[in-house]
C-alpha positions as YAML, in Angstrom:
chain: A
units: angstrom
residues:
- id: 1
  name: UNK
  ca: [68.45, -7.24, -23.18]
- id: 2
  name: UNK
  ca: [71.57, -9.61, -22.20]
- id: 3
  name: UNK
  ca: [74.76, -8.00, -21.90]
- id: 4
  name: UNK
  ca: [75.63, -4.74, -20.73]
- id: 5
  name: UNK
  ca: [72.87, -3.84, -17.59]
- id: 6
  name: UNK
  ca: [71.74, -0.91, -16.15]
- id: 7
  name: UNK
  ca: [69.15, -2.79, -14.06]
- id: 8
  name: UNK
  ca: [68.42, -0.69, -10.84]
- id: 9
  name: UNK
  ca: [70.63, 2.37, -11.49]
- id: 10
  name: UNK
  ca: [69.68, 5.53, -12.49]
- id: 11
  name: UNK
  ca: [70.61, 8.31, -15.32]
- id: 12
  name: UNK
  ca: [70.53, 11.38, -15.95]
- id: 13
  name: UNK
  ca: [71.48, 12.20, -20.06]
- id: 14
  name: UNK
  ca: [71.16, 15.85, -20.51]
- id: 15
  name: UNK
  ca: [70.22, 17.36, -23.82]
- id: 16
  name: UNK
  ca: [68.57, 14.38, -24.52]
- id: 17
  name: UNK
  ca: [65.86, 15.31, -26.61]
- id: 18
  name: UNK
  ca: [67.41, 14.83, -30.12]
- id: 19
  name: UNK
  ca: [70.37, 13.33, -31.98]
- id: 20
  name: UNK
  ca: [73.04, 11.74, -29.74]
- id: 21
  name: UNK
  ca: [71.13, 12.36, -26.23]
- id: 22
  name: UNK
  ca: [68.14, 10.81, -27.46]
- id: 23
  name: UNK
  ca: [70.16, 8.02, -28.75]
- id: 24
  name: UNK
  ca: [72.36, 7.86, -25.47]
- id: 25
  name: UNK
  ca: [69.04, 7.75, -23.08]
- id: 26
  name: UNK
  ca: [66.95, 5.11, -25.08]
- id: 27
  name: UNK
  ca: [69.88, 2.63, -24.69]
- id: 28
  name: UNK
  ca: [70.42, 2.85, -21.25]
- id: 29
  name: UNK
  ca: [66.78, 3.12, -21.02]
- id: 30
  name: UNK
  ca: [66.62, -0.61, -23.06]
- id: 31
  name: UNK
  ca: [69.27, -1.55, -21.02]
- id: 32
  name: UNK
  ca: [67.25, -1.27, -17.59]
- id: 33
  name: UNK
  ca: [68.15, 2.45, -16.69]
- id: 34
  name: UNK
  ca: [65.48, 4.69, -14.93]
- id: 35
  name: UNK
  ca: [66.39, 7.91, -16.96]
- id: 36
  name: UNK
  ca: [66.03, 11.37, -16.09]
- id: 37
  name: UNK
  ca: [65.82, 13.19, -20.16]
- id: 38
  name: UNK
  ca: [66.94, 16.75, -19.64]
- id: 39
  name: UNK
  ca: [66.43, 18.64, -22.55]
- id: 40
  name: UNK
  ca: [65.85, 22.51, -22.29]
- id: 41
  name: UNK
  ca: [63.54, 22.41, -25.97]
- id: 42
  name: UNK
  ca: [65.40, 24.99, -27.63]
- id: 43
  name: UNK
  ca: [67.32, 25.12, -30.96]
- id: 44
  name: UNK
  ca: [71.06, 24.50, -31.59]
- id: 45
  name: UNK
  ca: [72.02, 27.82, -30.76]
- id: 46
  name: UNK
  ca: [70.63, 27.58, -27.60]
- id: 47
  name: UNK
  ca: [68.07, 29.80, -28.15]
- id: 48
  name: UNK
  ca: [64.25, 29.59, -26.92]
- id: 49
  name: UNK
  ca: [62.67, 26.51, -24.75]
- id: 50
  name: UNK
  ca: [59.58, 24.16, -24.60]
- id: 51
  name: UNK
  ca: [58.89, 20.79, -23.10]
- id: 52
  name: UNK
  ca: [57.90, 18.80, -26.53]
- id: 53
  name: UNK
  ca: [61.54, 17.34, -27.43]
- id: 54
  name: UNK
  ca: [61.81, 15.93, -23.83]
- id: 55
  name: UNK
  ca: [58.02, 14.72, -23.17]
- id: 56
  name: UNK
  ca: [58.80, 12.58, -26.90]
- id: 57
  name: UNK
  ca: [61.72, 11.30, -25.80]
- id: 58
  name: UNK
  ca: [60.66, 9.84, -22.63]
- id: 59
  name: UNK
  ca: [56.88, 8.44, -24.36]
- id: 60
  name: UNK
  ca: [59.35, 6.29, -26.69]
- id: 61
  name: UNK
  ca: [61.07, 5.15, -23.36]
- id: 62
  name: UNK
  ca: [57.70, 4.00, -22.37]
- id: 63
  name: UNK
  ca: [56.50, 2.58, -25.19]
- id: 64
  name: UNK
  ca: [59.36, 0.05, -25.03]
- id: 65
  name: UNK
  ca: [58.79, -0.95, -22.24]
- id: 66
  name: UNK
  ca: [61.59, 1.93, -20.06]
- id: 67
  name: UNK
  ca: [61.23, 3.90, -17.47]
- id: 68
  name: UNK
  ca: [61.65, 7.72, -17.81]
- id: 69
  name: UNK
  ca: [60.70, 11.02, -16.69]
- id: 70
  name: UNK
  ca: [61.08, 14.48, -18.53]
- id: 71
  name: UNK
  ca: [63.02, 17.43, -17.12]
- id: 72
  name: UNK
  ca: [63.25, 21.01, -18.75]
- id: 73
  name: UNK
  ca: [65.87, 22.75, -16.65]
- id: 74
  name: UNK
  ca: [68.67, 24.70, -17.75]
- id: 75
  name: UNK
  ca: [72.05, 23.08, -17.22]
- id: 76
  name: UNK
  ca: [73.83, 26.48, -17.49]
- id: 77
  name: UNK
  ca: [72.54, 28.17, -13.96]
- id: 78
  name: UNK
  ca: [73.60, 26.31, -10.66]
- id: 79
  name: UNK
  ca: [69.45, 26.46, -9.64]
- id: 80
  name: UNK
  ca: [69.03, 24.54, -13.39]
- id: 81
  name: UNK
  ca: [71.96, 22.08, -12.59]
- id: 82
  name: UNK
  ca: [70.47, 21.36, -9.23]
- id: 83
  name: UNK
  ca: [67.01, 21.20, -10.08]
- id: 84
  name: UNK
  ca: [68.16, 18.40, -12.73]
- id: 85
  name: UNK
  ca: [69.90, 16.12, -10.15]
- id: 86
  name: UNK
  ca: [66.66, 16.58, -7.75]
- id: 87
  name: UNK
  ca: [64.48, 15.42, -10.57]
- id: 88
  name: UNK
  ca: [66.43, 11.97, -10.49]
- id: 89
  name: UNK
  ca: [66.38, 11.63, -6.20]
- id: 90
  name: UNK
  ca: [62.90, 12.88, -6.25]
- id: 91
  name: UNK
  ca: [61.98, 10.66, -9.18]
- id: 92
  name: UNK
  ca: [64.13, 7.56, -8.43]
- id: 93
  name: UNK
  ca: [65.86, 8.44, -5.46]
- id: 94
  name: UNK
  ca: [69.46, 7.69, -6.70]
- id: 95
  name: UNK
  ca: [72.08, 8.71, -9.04]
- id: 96
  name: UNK
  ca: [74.36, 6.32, -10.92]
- id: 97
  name: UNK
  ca: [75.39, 7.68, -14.15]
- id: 98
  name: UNK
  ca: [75.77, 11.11, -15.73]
- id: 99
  name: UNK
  ca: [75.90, 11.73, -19.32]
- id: 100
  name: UNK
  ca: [76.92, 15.34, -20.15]
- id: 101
  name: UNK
  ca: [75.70, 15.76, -23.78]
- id: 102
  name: UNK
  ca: [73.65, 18.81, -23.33]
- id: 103
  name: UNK
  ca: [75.38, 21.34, -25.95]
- id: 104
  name: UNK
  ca: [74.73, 24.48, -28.51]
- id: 105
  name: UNK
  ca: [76.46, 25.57, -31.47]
- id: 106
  name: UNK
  ca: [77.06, 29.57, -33.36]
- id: 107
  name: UNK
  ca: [79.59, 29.36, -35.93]
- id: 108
  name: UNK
  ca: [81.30, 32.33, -37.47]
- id: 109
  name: UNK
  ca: [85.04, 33.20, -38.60]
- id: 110
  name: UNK
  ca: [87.03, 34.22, -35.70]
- id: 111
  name: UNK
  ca: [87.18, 37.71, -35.46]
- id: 112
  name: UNK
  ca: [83.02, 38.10, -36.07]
- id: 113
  name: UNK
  ca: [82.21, 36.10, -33.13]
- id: 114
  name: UNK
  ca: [80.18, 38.36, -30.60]
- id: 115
  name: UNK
  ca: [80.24, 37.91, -27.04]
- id: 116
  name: UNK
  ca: [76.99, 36.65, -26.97]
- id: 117
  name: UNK
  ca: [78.10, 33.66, -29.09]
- id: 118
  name: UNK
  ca: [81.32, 33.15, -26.96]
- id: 119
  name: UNK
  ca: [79.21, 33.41, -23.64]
- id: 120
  name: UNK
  ca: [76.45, 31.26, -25.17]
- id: 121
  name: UNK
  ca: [78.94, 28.18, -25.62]
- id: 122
  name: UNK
  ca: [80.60, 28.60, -22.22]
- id: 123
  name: UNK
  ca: [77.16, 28.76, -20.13]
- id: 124
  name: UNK
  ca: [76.20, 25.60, -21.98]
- id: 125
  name: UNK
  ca: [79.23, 23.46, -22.08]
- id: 126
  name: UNK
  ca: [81.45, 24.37, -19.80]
- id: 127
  name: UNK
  ca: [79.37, 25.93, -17.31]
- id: 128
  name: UNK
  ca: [76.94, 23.73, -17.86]
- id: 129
  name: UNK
  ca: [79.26, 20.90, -17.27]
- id: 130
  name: UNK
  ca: [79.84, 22.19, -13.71]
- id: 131
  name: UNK
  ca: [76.39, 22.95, -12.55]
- id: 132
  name: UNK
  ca: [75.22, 19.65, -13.16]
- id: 133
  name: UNK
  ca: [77.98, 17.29, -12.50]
- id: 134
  name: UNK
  ca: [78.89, 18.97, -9.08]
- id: 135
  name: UNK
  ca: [75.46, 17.83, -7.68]
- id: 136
  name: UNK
  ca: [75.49, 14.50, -9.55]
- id: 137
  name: UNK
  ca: [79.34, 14.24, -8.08]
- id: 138
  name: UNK
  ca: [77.98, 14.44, -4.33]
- id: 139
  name: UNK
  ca: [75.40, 11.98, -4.69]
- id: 140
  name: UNK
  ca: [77.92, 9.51, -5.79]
- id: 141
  name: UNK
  ca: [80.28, 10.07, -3.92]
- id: 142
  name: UNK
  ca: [78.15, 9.67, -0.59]
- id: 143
  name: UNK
  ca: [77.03, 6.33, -2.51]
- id: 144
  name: UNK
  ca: [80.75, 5.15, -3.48]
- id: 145
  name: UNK
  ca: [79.72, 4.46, -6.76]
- id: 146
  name: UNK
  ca: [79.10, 6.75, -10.31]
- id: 147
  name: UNK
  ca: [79.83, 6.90, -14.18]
- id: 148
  name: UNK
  ca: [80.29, 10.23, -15.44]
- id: 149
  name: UNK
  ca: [80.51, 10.62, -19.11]
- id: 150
  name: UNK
  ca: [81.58, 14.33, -20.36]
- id: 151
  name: UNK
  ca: [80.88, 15.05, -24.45]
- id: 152
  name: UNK
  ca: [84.23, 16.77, -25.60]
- id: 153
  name: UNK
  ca: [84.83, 17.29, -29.72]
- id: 154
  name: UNK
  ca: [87.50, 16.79, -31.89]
- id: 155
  name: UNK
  ca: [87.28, 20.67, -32.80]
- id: 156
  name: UNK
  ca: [88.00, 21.38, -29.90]
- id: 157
  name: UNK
  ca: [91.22, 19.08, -29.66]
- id: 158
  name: UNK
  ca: [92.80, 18.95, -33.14]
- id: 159
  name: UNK
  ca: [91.01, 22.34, -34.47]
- id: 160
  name: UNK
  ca: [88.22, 23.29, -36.75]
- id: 161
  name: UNK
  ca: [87.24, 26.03, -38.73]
- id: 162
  name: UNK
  ca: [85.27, 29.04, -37.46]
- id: 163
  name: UNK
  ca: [84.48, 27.09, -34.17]
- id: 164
  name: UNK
  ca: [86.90, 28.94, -32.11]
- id: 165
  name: UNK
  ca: [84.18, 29.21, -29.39]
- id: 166
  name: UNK
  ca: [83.10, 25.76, -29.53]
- id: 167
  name: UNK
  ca: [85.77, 24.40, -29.84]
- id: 168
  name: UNK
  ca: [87.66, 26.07, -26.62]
- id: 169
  name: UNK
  ca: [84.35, 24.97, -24.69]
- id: 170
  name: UNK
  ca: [84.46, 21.79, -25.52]
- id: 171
  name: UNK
  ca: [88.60, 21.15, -24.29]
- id: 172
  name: UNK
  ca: [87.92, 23.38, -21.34]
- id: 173
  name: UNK
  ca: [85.71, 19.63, -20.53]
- id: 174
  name: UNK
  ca: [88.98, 17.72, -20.87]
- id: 175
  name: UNK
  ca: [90.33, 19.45, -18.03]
- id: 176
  name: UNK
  ca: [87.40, 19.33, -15.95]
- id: 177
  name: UNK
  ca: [87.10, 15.82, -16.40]
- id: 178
  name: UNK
  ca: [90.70, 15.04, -15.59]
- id: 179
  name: UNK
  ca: [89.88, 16.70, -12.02]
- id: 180
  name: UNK
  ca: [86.32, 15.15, -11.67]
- id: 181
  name: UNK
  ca: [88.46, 11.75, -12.37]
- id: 182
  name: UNK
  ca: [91.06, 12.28, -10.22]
- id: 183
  name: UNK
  ca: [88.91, 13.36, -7.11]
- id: 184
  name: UNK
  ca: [86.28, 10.72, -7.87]
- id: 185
  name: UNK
  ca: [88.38, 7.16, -7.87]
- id: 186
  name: UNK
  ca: [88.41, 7.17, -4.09]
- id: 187
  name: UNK
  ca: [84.93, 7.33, -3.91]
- id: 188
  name: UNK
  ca: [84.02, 5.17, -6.80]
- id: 189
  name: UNK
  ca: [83.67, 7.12, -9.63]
- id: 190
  name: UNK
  ca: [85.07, 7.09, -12.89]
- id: 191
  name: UNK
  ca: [84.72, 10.10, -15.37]
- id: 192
  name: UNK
  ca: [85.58, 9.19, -18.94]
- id: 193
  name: UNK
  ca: [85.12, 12.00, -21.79]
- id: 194
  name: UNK
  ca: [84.24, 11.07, -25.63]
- id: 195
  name: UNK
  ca: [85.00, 13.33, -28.96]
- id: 196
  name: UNK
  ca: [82.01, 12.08, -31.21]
- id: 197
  name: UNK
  ca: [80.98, 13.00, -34.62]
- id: 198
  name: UNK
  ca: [77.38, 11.89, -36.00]
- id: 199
  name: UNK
  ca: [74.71, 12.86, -37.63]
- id: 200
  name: UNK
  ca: [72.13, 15.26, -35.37]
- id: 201
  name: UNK
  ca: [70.59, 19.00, -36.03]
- id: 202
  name: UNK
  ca: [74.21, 20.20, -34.61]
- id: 203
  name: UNK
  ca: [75.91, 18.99, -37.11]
- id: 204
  name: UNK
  ca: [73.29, 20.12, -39.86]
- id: 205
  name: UNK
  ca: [74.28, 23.28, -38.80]
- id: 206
  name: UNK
  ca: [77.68, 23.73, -39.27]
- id: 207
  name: UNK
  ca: [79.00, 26.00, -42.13]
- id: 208
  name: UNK
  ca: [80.06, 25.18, -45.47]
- id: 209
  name: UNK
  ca: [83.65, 26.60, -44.78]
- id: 210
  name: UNK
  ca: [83.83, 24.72, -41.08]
- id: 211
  name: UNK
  ca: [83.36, 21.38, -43.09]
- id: 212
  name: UNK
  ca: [85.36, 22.01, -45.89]
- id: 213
  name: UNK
  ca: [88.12, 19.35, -44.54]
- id: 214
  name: UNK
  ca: [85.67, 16.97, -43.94]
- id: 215
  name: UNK
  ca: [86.51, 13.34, -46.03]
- id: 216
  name: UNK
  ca: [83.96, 12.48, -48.97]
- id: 217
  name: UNK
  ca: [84.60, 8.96, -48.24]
- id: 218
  name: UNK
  ca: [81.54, 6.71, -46.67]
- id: 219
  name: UNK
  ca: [81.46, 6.16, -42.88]
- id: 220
  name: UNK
  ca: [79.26, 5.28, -40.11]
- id: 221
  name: UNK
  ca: [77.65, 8.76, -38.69]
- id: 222
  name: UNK
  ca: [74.42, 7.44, -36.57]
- id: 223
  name: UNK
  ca: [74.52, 8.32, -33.09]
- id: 224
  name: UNK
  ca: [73.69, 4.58, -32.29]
- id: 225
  name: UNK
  ca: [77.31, 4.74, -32.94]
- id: 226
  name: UNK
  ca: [78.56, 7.13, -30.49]
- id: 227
  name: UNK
  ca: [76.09, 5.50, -27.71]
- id: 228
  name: UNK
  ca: [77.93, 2.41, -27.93]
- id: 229
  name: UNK
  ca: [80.88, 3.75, -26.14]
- id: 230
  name: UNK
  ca: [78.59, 6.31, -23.67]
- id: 231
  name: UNK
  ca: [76.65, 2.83, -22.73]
- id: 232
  name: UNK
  ca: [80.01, 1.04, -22.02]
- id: 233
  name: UNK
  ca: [81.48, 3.87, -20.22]
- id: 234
  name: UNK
  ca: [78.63, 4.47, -18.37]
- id: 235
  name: UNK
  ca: [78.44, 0.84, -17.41]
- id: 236
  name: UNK
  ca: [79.55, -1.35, -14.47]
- id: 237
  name: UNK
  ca: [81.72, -3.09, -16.84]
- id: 238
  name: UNK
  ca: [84.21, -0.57, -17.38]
- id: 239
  name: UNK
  ca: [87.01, -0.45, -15.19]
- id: 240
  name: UNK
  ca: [88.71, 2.64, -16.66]
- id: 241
  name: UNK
  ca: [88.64, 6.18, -15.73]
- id: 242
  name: UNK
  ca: [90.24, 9.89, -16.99]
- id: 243
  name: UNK
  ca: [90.56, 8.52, -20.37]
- id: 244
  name: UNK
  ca: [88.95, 10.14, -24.02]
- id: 245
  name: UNK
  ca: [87.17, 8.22, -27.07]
- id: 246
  name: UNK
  ca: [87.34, 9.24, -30.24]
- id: 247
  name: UNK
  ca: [83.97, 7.80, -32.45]
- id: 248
  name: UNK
  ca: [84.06, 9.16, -35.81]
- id: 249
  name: UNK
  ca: [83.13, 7.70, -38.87]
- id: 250
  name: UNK
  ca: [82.99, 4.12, -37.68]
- id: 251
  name: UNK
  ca: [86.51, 4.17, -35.44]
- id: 252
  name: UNK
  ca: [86.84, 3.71, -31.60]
- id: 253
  name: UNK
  ca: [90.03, 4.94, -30.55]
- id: 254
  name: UNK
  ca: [91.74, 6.42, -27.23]
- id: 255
  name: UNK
  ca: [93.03, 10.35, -27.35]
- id: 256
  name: UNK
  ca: [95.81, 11.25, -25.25]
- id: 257
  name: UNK
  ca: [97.87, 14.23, -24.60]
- id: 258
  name: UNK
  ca: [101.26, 13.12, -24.03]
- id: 259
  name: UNK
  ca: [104.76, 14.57, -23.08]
- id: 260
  name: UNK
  ca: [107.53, 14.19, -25.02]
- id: 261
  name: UNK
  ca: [110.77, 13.66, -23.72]
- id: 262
  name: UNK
  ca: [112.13, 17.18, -24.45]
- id: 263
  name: UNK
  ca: [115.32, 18.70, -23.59]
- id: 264
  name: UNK
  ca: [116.41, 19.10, -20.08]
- id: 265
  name: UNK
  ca: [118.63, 22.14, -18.48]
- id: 266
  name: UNK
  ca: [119.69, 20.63, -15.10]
- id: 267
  name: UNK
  ca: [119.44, 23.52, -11.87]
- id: 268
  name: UNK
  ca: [123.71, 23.56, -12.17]
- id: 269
  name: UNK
  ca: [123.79, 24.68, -15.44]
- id: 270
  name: UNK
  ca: [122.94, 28.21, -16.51]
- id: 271
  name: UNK
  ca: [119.46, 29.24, -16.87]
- id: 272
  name: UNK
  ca: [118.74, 28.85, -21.04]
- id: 273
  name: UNK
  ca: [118.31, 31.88, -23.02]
- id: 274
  name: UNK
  ca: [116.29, 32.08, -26.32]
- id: 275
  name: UNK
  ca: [119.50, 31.12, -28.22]
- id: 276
  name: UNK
  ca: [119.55, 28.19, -26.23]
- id: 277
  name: UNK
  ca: [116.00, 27.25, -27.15]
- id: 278
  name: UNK
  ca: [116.28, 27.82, -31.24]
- id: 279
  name: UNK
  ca: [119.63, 25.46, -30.65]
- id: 280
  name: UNK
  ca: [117.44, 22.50, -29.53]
- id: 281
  name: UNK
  ca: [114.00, 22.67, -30.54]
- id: 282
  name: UNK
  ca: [114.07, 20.20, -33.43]
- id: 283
  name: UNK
  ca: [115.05, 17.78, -29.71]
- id: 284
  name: UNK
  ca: [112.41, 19.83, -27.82]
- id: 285
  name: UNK
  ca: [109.87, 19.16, -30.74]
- id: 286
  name: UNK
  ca: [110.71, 15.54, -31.50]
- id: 287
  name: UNK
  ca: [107.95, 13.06, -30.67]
- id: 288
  name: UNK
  ca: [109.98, 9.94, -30.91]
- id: 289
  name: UNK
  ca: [109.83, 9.14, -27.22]
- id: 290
  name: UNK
  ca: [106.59, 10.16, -24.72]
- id: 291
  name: UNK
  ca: [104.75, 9.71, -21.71]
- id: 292
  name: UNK
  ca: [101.12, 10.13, -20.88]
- id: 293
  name: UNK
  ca: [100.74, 11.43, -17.39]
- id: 294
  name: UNK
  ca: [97.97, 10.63, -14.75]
- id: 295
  name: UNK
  ca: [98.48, 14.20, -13.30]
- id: 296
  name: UNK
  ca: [100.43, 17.37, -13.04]
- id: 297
  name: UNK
  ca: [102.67, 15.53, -10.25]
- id: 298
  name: UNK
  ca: [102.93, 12.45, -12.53]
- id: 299
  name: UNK
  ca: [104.16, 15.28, -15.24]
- id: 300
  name: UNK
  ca: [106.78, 16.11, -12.73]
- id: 301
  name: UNK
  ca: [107.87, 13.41, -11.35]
- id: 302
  name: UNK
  ca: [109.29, 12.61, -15.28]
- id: 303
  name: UNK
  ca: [111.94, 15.03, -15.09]
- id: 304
  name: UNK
  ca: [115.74, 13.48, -14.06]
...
């Protein structure tokens, strides 16, 4: 395939057996990737196991020609996470490129959410996230070189109905990858983080009332779409780093969180009540002029 290569560097795409993993691994897979596909075999809530999505995955990598092996583990223990990143050295001996994709989904209205289904989405996201990546980070960063690709959600950052656990899972990844990005570029590594929507068996499950929003209009909603940007960012070729993707319904487009200019009380003036507040807020709240910083410090070094 000309283009975009992957010859001699190694994956890992984790919940890979279905929708946009599957998608995500065959690509780089087409593209000259050895590929570790993690998939743990369960349904979307998370629940149960077996090897048979994972095992298919990686017979279609061979069948064209790829090179892939299958992994079961768990990405929400550390011993899963680990055991995942071991599969690639002991496989392929390397790591190049993570794709965080591995993910679960339990819908309900906000105050009938159990525990369960809040713990369930942080063990597999967020958690999840960390066990695998923290590995995969130290491997790259001993070879001075790694993509890192984290699966975010639009949910998560502009809202969505009766995802309130999903949806605080999947921002908790925005700051995680802002870190991972930050403590990466001196070794190498760029960490980029993408808020897709396509068609898969996640988003067959979502609820009636969590869709009602949703435009009637036609779009694009294969994941071929969504691996388009994973491939890029996961690629040699891209040069950027702590940055989000929207890909919904045919659009590519950055997502930033940005800081407006605000209202400032200077340290010689009194210390502003309340009153002081409700006086200027239309100022505070005005979005007219912003800034999108690198860091916390960036954040603070915009103030007079």
């Amino acid at each position: 395939m000309s283009g975009i290569s992957f010859d001699g560097r190694v994956a890992i795409v984790t919940g890979a057996g279905g929708g946009l993993g599957r998608s995500h691994a065959l690509d780089l897979a087409a593209r000259g990737a050895k590929v570790v596909v993690n998939d743990l075999g369960g349904d979307i809530t998370g629940r149960g196991a077996g090897t048979g999505m994972a095992d298919q995955v990686v017979r279609e990598i061979e069948e064209a020609g790829g090179t892939a092996v299958a992994c079961y583990d768990s990405v929400a223990t550390p011993e899963g996470g680990a055991a995942i990143v071991q599969a690639a050295l002991d496989a392929f001996g390397t790591l190049d490129v993570l794709v965080n994709n591995a993910g679960n989904i339990r819908n309900a209205p906000f105050t009938d959410l159990t525990p369960e289904a809040i713990a369930a989405l942080l063990a597999v996201h967020v958690k999840g996230a960390f066990y695998v990546t923290q590995p995969a980070f130290t491997v790259m960063r001993d070879k001075g070189y790694g993509r890192i690709v984290f699966t975010s959600s639009g949910a998560g950052v502009f809202g969505n109905r009766e995802q309130a656990n999903y949806a605080a899972a999947k921002t908790a990844l925005l700051g995680l990858a802002n870190v991972v990005a930050l403590e990466g570029a001196p070794h190498g590594i760029k960490a980029n983080t993408i808020l897709p929507t396509a068609a898969s068996r996640m988003a067959e499950g979502m609820s009636a009332d969590s869709m009602s929003d949703a435009p009637t209009t036609p779009a694009h909603h294969a994941p071929e779409v969504v691996t388009a940007m994973v491939t890029y960012l996961a690629s040699e070729a891209n040069p950027h780093t702590q940055e989000a993707f929207s890909i919904a319904r045919g659009r590519y487009a950055r997502v930033f969180t940005g800081v407006a200019d605000g209202w400032y009380v200077p340290p010689t003036e009194p210390i502003p009540t309340a009153d002081d507040v409700h006086r200027h807020i239309d100022r505070i709240r005005d979005r007219a002029g912003y800034h999108v910083p690198g860091s916390l410090w960036e954040e603070m070094a915009l103030m007079p």
